[in-house]
N, C-alpha and C positions, 0 to 999 in steps of 0.2 A: 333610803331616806335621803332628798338632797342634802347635802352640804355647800356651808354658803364659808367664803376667807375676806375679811376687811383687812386693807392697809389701808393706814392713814399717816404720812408723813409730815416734817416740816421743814421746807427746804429752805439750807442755808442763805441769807442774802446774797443775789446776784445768780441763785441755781434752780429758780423755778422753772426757767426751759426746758432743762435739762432734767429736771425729775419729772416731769411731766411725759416730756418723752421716752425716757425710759417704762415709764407706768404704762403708756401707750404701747409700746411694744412688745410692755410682758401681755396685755391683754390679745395682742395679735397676735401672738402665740399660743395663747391657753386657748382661743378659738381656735386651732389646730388640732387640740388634745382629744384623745379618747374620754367621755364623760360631761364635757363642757355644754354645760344649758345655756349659759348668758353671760356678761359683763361691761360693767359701767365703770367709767373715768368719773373720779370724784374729784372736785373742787367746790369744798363746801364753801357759802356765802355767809358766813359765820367772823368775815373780818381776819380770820387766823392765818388767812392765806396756806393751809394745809391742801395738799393735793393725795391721790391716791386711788383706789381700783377698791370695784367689789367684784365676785367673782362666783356663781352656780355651779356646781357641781353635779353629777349626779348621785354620787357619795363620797365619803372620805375617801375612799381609798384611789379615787380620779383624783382628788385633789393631792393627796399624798404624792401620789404618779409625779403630777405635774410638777412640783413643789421639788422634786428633785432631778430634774430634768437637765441635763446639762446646759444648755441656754438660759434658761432660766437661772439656773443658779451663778451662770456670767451676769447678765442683766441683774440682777440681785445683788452682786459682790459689786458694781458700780455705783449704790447708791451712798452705803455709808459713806465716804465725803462730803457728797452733796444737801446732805440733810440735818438737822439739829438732832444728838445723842439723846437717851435717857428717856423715859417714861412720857414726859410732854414734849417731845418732840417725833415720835414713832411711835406707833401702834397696831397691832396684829391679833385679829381673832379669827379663829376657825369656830363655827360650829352648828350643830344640824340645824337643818331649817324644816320649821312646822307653817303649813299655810295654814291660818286659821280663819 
């Protein structure tokens, strides 16, 4: 069953270059990975100025894979600075996806 991972960040004033392009770069990576169906650069038009990645999988356990991937987890360990802490400011879910 696919599985699908949203982040949704909110980067600190003066650091939306910079989480953007990180986002961009984990997604040019996860198109490397074993399992990877798709992914999209989010900047929702929502005013929030949050930016962030969705991400196909072909199941958890690719995602899992990539999710602890040494690169990945560099590109990852760069963003807490640049982004607003705590529940409304970061967001992360994994989970199966049903076409319906």
């Amino acid at each position: 069953m696919p599985y699908v991972r949203i982040a949704l960040m909110q980067p600190k004033a003066g650091h939306v270059h910079e989480v953007r392009d990180l986002q961009a770069e984990l997604l040019r990576f996860d198109k490397t990975l074993q399992g990877f169906l798709g992914g999209y650069l989010l900047e929702p038009s929502d005013g929030t100025g949050r930016i962030g990645r969705m991400v196909l999988w072909e199941g958890k356990a690719d995602a899992g894979r990539a999710a602890q991937e040494q690169h990945t987890l560099t590109l990852r360990s760069a963003l807490p600075p640049l982004v607003v802490g705590g529940a409304s400011g970061h967001l992360e879910v994994g989970a199966e996806a049903t076409r319906v």
